[in-house]
SEZA-436036 format. One record per residue (C-alpha): residue number from 1; residue in one letter; x, y, z. Coordinates in nm, 3 decimals, always signed. Layout:
BEGIN
n  res  u  v  w
NUM  a  X  Y  Z
...
% end
This chain:
BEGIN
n  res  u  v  w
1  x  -0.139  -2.662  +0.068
2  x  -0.256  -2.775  +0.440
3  x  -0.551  -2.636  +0.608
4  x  -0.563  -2.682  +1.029
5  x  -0.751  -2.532  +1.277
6  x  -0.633  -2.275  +1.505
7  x  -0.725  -2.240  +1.904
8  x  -0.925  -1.931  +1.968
9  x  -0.756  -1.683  +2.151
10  x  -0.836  -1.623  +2.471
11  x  -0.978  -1.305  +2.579
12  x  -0.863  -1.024  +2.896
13  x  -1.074  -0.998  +3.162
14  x  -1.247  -0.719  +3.045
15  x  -1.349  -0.830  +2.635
16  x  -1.023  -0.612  +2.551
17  x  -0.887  -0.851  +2.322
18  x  -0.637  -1.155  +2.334
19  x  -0.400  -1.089  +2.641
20  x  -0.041  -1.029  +2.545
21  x  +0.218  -1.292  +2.656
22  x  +0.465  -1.236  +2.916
23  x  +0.800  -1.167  +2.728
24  x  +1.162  -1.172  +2.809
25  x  +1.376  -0.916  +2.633
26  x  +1.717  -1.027  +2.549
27  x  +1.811  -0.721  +2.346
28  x  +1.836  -0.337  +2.369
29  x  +1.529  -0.136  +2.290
30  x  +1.675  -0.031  +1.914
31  x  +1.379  +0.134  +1.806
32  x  +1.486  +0.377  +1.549
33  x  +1.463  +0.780  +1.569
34  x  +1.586  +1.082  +1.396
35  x  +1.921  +1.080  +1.597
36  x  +1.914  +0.727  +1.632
37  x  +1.838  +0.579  +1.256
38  x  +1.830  +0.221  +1.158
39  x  +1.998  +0.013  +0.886
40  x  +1.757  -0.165  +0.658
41  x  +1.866  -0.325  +0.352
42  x  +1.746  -0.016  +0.112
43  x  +1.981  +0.255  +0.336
44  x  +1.932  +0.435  +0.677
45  x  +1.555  +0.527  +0.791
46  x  +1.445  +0.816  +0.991
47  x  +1.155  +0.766  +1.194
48  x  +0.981  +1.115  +1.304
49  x  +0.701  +1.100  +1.564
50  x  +0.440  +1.300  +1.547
51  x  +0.239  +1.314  +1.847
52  x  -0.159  +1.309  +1.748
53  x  -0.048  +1.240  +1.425
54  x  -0.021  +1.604  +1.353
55  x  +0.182  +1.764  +1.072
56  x  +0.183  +2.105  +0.905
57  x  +0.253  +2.209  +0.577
58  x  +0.582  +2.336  +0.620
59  x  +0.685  +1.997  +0.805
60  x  +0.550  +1.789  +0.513
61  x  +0.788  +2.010  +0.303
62  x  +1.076  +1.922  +0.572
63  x  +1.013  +1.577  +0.507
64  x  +1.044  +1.614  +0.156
65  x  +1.379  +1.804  +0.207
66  x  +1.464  +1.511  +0.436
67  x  +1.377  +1.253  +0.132
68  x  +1.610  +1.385  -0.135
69  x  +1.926  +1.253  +0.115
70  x  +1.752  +0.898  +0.095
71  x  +1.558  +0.710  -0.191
72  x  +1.275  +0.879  -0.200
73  x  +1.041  +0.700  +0.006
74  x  +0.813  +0.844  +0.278
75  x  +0.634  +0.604  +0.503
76  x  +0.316  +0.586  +0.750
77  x  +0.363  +0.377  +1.004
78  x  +0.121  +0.174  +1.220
79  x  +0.184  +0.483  +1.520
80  x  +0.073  +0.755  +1.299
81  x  +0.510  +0.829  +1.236
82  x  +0.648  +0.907  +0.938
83  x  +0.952  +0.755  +0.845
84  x  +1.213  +0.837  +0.548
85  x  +1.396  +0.556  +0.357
86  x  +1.699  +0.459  +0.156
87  x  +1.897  +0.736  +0.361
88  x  +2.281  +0.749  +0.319
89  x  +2.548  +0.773  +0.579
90  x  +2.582  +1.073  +0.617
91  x  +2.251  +1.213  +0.631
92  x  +2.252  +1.211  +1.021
93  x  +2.312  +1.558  +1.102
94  x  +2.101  +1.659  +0.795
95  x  +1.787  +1.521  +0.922
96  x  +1.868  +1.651  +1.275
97  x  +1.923  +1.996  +1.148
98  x  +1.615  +1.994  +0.913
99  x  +1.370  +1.837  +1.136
100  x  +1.456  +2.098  +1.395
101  x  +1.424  +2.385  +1.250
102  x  +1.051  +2.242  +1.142
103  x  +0.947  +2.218  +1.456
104  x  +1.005  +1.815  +1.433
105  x  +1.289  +1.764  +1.706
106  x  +1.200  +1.959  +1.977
107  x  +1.399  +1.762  +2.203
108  x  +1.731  +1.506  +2.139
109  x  +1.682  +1.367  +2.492
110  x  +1.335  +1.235  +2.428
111  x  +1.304  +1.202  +2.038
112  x  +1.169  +0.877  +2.065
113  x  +0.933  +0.852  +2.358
114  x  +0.714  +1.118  +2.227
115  x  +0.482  +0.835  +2.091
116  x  +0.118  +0.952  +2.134
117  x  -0.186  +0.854  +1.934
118  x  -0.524  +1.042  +1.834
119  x  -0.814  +1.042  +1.648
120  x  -0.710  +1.216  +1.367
121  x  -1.050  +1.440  +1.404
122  x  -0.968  +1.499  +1.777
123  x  -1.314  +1.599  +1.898
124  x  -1.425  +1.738  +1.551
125  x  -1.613  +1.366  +1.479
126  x  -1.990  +1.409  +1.585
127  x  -1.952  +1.121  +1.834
128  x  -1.662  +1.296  +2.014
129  x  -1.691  +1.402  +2.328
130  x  -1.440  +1.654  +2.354
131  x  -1.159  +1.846  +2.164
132  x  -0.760  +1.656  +2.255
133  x  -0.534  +1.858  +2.035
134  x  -0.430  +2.039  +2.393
135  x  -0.455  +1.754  +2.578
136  x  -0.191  +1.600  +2.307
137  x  +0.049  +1.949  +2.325
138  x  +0.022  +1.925  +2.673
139  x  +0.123  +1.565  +2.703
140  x  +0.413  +1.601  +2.466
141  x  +0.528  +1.890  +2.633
142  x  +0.525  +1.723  +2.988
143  x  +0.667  +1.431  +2.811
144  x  +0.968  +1.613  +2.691
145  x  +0.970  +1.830  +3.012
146  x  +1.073  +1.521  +3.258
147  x  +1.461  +1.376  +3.191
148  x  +1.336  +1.062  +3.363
149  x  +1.071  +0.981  +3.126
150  x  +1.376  +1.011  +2.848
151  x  +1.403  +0.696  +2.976
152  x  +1.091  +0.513  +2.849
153  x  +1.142  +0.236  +2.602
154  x  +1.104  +0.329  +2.268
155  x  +0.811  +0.130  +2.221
156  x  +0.616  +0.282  +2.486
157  x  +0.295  +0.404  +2.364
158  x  +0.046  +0.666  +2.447
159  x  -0.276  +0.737  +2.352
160  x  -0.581  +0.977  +2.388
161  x  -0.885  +0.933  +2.251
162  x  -1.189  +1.164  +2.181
163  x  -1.503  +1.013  +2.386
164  x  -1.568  +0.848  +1.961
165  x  -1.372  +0.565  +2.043
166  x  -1.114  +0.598  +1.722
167  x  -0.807  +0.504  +1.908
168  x  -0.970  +0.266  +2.209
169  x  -0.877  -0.031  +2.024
170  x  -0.480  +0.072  +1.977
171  x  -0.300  -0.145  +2.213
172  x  -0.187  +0.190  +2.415
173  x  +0.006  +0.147  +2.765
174  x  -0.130  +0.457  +2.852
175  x  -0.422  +0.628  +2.783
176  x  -0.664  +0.876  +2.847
177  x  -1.010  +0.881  +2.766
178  x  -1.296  +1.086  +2.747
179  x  -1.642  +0.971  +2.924
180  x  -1.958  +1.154  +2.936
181  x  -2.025  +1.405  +3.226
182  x  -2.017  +1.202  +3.562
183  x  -2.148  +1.325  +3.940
184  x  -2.354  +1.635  +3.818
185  x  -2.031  +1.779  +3.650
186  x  -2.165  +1.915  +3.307
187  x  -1.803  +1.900  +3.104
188  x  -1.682  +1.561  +3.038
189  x  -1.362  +1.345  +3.236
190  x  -1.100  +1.164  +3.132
191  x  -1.042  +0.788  +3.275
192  x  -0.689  +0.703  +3.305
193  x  -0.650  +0.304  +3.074
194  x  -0.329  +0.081  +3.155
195  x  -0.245  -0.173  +2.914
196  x  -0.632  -0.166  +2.814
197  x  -0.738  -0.187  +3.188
198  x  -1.030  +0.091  +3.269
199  x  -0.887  +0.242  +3.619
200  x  -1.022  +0.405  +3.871
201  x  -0.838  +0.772  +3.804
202  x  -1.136  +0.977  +3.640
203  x  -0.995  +1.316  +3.606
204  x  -1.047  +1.665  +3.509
205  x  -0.893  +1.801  +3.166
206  x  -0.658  +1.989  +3.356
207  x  -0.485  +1.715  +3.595
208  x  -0.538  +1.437  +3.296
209  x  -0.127  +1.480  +3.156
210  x  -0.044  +1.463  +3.486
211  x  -0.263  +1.157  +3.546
212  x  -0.058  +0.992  +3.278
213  x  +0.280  +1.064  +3.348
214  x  +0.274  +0.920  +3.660
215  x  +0.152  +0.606  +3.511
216  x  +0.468  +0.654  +3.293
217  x  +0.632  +0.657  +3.620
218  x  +0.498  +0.394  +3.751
219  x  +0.581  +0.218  +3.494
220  x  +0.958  +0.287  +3.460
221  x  +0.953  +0.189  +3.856
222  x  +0.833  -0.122  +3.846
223  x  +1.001  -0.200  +3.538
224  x  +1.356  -0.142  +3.802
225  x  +1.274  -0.249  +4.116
226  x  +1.173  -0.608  +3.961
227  x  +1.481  -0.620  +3.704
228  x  +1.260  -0.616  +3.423
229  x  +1.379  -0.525  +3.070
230  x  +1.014  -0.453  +2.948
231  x  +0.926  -0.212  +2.642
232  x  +0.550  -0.235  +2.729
233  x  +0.288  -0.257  +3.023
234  x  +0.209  -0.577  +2.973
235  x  +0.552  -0.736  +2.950
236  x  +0.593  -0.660  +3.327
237  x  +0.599  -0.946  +3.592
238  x  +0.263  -0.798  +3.715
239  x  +0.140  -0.649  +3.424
240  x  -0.105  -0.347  +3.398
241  x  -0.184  -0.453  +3.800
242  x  +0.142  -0.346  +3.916
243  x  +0.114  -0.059  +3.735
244  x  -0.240  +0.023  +3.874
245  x  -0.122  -0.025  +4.233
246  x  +0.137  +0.128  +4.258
247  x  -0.065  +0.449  +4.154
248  x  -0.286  +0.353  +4.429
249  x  -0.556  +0.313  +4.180
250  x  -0.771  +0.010  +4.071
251  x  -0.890  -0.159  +3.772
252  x  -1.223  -0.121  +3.723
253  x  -1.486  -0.343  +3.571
254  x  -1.658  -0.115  +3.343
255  x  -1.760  -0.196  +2.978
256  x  -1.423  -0.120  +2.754
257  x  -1.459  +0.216  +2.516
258  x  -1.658  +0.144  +2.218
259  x  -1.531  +0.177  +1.846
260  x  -1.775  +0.366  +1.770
261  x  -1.569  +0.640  +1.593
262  x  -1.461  +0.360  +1.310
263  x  -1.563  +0.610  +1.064
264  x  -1.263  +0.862  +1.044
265  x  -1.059  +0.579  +0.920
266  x  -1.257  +0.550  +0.609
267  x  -1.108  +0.726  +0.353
268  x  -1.410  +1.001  +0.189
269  x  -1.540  +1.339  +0.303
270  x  -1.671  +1.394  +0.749
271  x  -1.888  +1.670  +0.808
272  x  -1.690  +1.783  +1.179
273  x  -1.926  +1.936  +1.456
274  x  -1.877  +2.284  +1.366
275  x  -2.050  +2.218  +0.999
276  x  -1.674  +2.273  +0.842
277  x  -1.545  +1.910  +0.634
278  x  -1.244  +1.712  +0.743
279  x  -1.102  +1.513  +0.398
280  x  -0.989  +1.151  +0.448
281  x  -0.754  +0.963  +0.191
282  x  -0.509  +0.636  +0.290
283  x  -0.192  +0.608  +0.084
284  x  -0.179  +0.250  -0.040
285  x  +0.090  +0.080  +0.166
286  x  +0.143  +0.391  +0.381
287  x  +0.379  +0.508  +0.122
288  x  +0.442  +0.811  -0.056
289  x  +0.683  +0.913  -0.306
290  x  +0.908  +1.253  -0.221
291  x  +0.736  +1.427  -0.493
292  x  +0.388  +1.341  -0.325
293  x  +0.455  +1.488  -0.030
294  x  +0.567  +1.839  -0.153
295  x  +0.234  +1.799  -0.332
296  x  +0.041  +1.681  -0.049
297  x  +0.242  +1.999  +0.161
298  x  +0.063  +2.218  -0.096
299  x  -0.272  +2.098  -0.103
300  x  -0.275  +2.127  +0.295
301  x  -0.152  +2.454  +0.267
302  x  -0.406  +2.600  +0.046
303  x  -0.709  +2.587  +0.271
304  x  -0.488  +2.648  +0.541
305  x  -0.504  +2.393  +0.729
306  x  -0.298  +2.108  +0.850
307  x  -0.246  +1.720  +0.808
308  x  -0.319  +1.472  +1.027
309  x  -0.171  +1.127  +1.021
310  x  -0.329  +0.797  +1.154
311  x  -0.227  +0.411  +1.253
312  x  -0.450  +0.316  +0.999
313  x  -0.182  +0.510  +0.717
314  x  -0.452  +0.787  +0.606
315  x  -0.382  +1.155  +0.601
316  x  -0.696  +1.380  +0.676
317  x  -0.696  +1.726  +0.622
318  x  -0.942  +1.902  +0.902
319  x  -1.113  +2.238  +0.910
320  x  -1.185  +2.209  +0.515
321  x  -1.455  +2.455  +0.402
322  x  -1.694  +2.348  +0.167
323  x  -1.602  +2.556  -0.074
324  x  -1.242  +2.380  -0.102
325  x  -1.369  +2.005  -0.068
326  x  -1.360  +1.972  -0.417
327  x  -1.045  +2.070  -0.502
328  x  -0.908  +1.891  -0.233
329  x  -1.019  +1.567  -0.324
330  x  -0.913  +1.643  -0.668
331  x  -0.556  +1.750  -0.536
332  x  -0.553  +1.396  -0.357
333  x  -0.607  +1.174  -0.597
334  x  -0.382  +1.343  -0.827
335  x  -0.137  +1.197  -0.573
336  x  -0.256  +0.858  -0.572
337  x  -0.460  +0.855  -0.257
338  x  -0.742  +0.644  -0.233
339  x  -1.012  +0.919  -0.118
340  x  -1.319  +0.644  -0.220
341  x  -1.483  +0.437  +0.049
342  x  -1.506  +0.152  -0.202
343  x  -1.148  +0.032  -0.244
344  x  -0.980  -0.297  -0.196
345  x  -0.685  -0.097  -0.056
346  x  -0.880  -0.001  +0.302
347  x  -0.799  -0.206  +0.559
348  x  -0.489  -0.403  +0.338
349  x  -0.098  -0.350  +0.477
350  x  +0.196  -0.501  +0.467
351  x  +0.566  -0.498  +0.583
352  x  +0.844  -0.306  +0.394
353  x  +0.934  -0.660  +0.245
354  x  +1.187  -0.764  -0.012
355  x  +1.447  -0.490  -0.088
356  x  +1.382  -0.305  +0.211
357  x  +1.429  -0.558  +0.490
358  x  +1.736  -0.822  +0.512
359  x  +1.469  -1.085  +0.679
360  x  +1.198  -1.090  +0.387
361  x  +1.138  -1.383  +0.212
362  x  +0.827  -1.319  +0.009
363  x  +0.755  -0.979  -0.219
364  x  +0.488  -0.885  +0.007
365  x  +0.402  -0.553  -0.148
366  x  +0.343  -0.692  -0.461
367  x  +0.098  -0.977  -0.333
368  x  -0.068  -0.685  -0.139
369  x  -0.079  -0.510  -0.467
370  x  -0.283  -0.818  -0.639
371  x  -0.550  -0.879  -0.342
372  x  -0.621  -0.483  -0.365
373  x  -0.750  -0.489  -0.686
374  x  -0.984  -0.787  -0.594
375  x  -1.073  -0.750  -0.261
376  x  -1.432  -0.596  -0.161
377  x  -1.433  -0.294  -0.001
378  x  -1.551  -0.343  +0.416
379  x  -1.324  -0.669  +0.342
380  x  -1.157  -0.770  +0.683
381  x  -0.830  -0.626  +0.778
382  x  -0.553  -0.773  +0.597
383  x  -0.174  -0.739  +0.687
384  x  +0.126  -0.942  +0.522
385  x  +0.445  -1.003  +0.679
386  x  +0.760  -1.128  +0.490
387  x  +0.880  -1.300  +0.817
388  x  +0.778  -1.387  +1.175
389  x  +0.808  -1.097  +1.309
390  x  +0.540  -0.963  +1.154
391  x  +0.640  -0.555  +1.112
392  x  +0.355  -0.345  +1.095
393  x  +0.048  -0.619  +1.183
394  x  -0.229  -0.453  +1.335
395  x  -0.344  -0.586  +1.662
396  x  -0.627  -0.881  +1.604
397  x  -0.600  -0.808  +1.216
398  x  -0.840  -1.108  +1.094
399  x  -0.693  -1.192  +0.834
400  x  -0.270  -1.232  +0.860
401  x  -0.023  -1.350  +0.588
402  x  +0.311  -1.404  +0.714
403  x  +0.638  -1.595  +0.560
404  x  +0.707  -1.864  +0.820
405  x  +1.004  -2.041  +0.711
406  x  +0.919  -2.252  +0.407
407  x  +0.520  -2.194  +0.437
408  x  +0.333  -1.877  +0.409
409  x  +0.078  -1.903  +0.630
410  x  -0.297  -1.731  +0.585
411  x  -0.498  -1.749  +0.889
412  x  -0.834  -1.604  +0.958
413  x  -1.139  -1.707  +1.117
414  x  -0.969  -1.945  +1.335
415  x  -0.812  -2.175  +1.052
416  x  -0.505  -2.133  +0.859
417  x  -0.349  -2.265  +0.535
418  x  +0.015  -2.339  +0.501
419  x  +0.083  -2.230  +0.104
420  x  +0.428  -2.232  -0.084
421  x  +0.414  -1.950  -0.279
422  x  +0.295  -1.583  -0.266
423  x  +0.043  -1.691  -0.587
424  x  -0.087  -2.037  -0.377
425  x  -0.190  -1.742  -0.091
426  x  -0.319  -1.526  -0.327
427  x  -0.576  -1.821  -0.463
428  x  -0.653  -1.926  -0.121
429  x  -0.765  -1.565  -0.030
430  x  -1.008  -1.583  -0.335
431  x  -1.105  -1.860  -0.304
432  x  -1.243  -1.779  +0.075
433  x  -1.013  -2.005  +0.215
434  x  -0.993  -2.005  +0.524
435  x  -1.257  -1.811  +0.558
436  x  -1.517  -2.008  +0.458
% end
């Protein structure tokens, strides 16, 4: 085992985190879809969006249907999707036909561009600001509304967040956020983010989707007139600038939106605003058995209420009245949710890893396994990677495990440690190396 020190990343001009590097794209944008699936090693995968993460009862049941044509296996990815596993070759038109008629397809052209991110509470948290589920409809809709926008990479990422700060930290290419009341206005704006860049578009509610797709414009148009084959903002010749300016907008130096919503991705019980409960619990992983989510479709469905999935793979159930917490939570566990603040499994992901991926080298699911049952809980994020390109890894995770070659490398706190085997990582983590 080697230990070396790592150079600090540098940070963007605003404190928004490490800036992303300027990349060339040699290959087609092969992000997988419902009508466009992917071969892993395990079968075909589905990957459904689900725009603010949000998913009803009867769609968790279409899921389910969806799972019996694969292995089994459900998934939460890190953009609040769910994706399906192990599906055979034929199952094509039997996911297309069963995720439409749920509501889950509502258009072929733009199936996977529909990628929008919100705080699972969506103005319910007391630090929110104001509601988003419209905001998110609205988006989608205009999304799916505009044949040129089809065209966004599959990659492309959109967020809106709350005023609570929940999503400000997702590494969004566009996004709209909510800021206090400004200019003797008493309802809050919105200020239109590029690439993490505060602009100078502060909008109303009602011309804040519109706001955005033009930056989703803007985007696509300097992406062609500089022969660019970029999936995100930032890979751009000018970055989120040429973005900005071609909206006729600026970036603005104001402080970056606070994380001060952290809370709704603990897994446990919210009180919302309105003095109803919102019900919190991360699937270990992000993954969920077939069975689970028919069960999980059922326990929505009995308070009536719907499910909301987040980057951070934890399903919260919103609008819970107090006389159905307990139940709820019951219901949850039952299904091998984590619904405790005080687990080693908050904050801990990995890859899909050996079976499921051709490029794994390491069982990373099983190391994860290990650390969860000794790690603290409000432990540092934690993500393992069976190969370099690191599936699934949180942005600025602080602690990373990835399979480099012949090492597995564990970095954190700006030092790393080159082990040899999943177990040598393992010791190092408990040992506090790097850490310490």
């Amino acid at each position: 085992m080697t230990v070396a020190a790592n150079e600090p990343a540098a940070r963007s001009p605003l404190g928004l985190g490490p800036p992303r590097p300027l990349a060339t794209r040699a290959d087609d944008d092969r992000c997988p879809g419902v009508l466009a699936l992917h071969e892993a090693e395990d079968g075909l995968l589905a990957r459904i969006r689900l725009p603010g993460g949000r998913v009803s009862a009867d769609q968790l049941d279409a899921v389910a249907a969806l799972a019996r044509h694969g292995n089994g296996l459900v998934e939460i990815t890190s953009r609040a999707s769910l994706q399906v596993r192990g599906l055979r070759a034929e199952a094509g038109q039997t996911a297309a036909r069963v995720l439409r008629a749920a509501g889950l397809l509502p258009s072929a052209s733009h199936e996977r561009v529909r990628n929008v991110l919100a705080s699972p509470l969506a103005g319910r948290h007391p630090l929110a600001l104001a509601p988003t589920d419209q905001l998110v409809d609205e988006l989608d809709r205009g999304l799916c509304a505009d044949a040129a926008l089809g065209g966004l990479p599959g990659k492309f990422l959109f967020a809106v967040d709350d005023g609570s700060g929940a999503v400000a930290d997702q590494p969004a290419d566009v996004a709209l956020v909510v800021e206090p009341p400004a200019g003797g206005t008493p309802d809050p704006c919105l200020r239109l983010v590029v690439a993490g860049f505060p602009t100078s578009v502060r909008t109303t509610p009602s011309d804040a989707v519109a706001a955005a797709l033009d930056a989703a414009r803007a985007f696509l148009e300097v992406r062609a007139e500089s022969g660019s084959r970029a999936w995100r903002v930032w890979e751009l010749p000018g970055g989120a600038r040429s973005v900005v300016q071609r909206l006729g907008a600026d970036v603005e130096p104001v402080a970056a939106p606070g994380g001060r919503g952290g809370a709704v991705r603990i897994p446990g019980v919210c009180e919302q605003r309105d003095g109803r409960l919102a019900v919190t619990a991360l699937a270990p992983l992000g993954r969920l058995e077939r069975g689970a989510v028919s069960a999980l479709a059922a326990a929505v469905r009995r308070p009536g209420s719907e499910a909301r999935i987040s980057p951070w793979r934890t399903v919260t159930v919103v609008d819970v009245a107090r006389e159905d917490v307990e139940s709820l939570v019951r219901d949850l566990r039952r299904l091998g949710l984590v619904v405790s603040p005080d687990s080693g499994w908050q904050g801990l992901s990995a890859c899909a890893g050996l079976g499921a991926c051709a490029r794994a080298r390491v069982d990373v699911r099983a190391a994860a396994r290990g650390r969860a049952l000794v790690r603290a809980a409000g432990a540092p994020d934690e993500h393992w990677s069976a190969c370099e390109r690191r599936c699934g890894e949180p942005r600025g995770v602080p602690v990373s495990v990835v399979a480099a070659g012949e090492v597995i490398v564990v970095a954190s706190a700006g030092r790393r440690v080159e082990a040899t085997t999943a177990e040598e990582a393992l010791a190092a983590l408990a040992a506090g190396v790097p850490a310490s």
